[in-house]
N, C-alpha and C positions, 0 to 999 in steps of 0.2 A: 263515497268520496268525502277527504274532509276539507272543509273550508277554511279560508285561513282568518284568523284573528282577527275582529276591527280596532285592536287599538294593542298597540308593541310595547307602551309601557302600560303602568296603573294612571289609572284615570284618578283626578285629585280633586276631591268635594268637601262640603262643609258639612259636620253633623254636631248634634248634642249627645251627653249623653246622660245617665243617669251615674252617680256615686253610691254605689249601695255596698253595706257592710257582709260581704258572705261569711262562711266558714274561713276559707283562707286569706283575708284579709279582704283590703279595701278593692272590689273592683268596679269595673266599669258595664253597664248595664243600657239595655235599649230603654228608650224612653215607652215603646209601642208596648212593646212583649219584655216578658219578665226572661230574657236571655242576657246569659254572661258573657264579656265579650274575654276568650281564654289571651292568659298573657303571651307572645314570644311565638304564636302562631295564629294564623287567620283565622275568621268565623265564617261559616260555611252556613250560607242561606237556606232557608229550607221552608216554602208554601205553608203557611198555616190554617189560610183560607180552607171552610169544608164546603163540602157541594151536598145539597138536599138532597135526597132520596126519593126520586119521586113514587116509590112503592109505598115506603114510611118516612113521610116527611120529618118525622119527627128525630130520626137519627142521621146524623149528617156522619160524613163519609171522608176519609182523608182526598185533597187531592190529590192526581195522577200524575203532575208534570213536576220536572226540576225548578228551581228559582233560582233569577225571575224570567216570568212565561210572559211573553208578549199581552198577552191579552188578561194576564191577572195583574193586583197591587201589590205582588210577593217580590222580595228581596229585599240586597242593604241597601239605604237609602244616604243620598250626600248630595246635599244643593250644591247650587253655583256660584251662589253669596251668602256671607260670613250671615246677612240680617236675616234671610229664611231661615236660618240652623237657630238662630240668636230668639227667636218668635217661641222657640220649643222652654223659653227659660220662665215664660210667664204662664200663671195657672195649675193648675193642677197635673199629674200626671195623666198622662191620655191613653193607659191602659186597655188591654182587650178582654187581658187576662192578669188575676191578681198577681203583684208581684211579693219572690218568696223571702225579700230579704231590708231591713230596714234600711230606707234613704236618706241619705248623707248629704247631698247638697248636688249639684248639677257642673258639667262640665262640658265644654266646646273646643271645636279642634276641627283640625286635617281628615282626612280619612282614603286612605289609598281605596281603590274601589276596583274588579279585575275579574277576570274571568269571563263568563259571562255576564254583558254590559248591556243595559237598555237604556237610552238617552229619551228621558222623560220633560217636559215643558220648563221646569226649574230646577234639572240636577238629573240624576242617574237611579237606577235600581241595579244592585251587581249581586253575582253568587258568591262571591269571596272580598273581604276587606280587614284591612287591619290600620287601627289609628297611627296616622302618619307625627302632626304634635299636638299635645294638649293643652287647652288652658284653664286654671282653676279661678273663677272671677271672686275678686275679694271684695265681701258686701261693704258700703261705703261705712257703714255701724261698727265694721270690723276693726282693730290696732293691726295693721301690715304686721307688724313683729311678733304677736303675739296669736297671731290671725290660728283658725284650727284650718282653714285654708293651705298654710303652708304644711301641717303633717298631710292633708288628703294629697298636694302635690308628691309628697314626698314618698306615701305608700304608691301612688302611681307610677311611680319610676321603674315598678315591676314590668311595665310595659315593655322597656327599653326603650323609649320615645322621648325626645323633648319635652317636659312638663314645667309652665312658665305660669307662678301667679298672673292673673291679669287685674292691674289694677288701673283706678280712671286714667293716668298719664300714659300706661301703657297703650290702652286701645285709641287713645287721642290722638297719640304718634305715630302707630305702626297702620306703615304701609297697606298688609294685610288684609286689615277692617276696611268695610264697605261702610255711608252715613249712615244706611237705616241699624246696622250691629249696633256703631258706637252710641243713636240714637235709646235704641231700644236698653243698653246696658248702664247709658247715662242715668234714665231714669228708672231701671231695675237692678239689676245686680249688681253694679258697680258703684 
């Protein structure tokens, strides 16, 4: 028997993400795992956690379930405020696994989240997501006009999504931003 949905539209969370340079231009990339997120269609979650072998510990083993499963940290992830997503812009990247394509600078944004949905203590884990709008933060060092900021916008348009430089007056005024985003971006990226 099946059960029906717990949520009728997409659920809407905050995430970062990475700018990295692939083969087909500029795309957008998990900050975790060296995945691309495909333009014009969704990204489909998929467990990358392996499980030991308790025969030969030493070869681990793909997981068995779909993502995200209840009881693992697999799927897409999107908090519930702008300044958890905003915490992903400082430090290094926090890979598990090397990433295959050189980074470009960082971006923050919307993230429709759907499918299967797990409602985690600050935000969701879902099996399907596709960025809702983006924003590309313009370092305070930067010239707005001249910024390389506005070409990364501007290849992300592949998206089909909103892509809005953010600069300091921008996150000051809009609604949107939570204080710890604008705090965190006052004094880094923006």
């Amino acid at each position: 028997m099946a059960s029906a949905p717990d949520y009728i539209e997409p659920t809407v969370a905050w995430r970062t993400w990475l700018v990295v340079e692939a083969e087909e231009g500029m795309r957008l990339s998990s900050v975790v795992y060296p995945t691309l997120w495909p333009p014009r269609r969704e990204l489909e979650a998929a467990c990358r956690h392996r499980r030991l072998s308790l025969r030969r510990p030493w070869r681990r083993r793909p997981t068995d379930h779909g993502a995200p499963e209840e009881r693992c940290r697999c799927g897409i992830y999107g908090t519930v405020h702008a300044g958890d997503a905003a915490g992903y812009f400082e430090g290094h990247v926090l890979v598990s696994e090397p990433h295959r394509w050189p980074l470009l600078r960082r971006a923050i944004g919307r993230v429709f989240l759907w499918g299967s949905v797990v409602e985690c203590e600050d935000g969701w884990r879902a099996s399907l997501a596709y960025p809702e709008r983006l924003f590309v933060p313009v370092p305070a060092e930067e010239d707005e006009l001249a910024s390389d900021a506005r070409e990364v916008a501007d290849e992300l348009a592949v998206y089909g999504v909103e892509v809005a430089l953010l600069r300091r007056r921008t996150f000051e005024e809009n609604a949107l931003f939570d204080d710890r985003f604008r705090a965190l971006l006052r004094h880094g990226a923006g």
